[in-house]
N, C-alpha and C positions, 0 to 999 in steps of 0.2 A: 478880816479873816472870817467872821461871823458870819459877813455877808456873801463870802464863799461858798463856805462851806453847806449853810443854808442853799443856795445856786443851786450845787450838786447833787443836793440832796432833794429838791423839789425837782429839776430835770429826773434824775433817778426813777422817783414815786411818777413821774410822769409817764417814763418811757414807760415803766410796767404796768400803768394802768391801762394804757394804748393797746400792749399786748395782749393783757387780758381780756381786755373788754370788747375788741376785733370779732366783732361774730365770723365765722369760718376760721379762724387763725390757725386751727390744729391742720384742717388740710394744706396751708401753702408751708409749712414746716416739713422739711424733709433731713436724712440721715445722707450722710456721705454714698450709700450706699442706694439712695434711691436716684440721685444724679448721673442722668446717660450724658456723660459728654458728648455721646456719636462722632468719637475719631476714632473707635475702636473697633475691630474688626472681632467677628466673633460670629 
C-alpha cells in the first residue's frame, strides 16, 4: 500500500512539475470560452 501510494504521489509531484516548468505553458491553456469549435454559425 506504501508503495502505492508513494506511485501516486511521485506521478502527481511529476505531472505538476512538467506543467510548471513547460516554458510557454500559460499560452496553449485556454478557457472554454476561448475554443472555436467552427460548426457555428454566427
Amino acid at each position: 500500500m506504501l508503495t502505492a501510494i508513494g506511485g501516486m504521489t511521485t506521478l502527481l509531484a511529476w505531472c505538476v512539475y512538467k506543467i510548471v516548468s513547460t516554458p510557454g505553458a500559460t499560452e496553449h491553456l485556454h478557457s472554454p470560452l476561448d475554443i472555436d469549435p467552427g460548426d457555428t454559425e454566427g
